[in-house]
C-alpha positions, 0 to 999 in steps of 0.5 A: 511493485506497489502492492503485496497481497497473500492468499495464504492466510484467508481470516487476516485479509491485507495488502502491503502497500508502499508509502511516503515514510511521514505519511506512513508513521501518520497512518498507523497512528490514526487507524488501527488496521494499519500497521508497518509493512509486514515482512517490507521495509517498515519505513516504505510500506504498510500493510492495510488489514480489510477486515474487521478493520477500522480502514474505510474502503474509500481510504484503501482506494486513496492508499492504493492509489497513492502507492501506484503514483509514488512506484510509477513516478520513480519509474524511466520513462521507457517503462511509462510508456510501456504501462501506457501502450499496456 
């Protein structure tokens, strides 16, 4: 899993994304809409609030992304070639 998202509560959109643990503490200084991992490991993760929030959408694609690549690189290689048949 690399993302986490709730549509539970509807005024505080967000998504708990996983994270290199230096560059997650870097994060949440610099941006206020990101915070440690909401109900996650506070080391690993952090949740990206959307709205209201100082996160560029440009920045949430680049921290979607490397969620992706950090989960898919741990991943064996059976489950690599399936995603890539998929």
């Amino acid at each position: 899993m690399f993302a986490l998202t709730s549509d539970k509560e509807p005024r505080n959109h967000s998504v708990n994304l996983k994270c290199d643990p230096i560059y997650a503490l870097e994060l949440r200084s610099l941006y206020e809409g990101i915070v440690s991992g909401y109900h996650m490991s506070k080391k690993h993760w952090n949740t990206v609030t959307f709205e209201g929030s100082d996160v560029d959408d440009e920045t949430i694609v680049e921290l979607v992304d490397n969620s992706y690549n950090l989960v898919y690189k741990s991943l064996t290689k059976k489950k690599k070639a399936f995603l890539e048949k998929s």
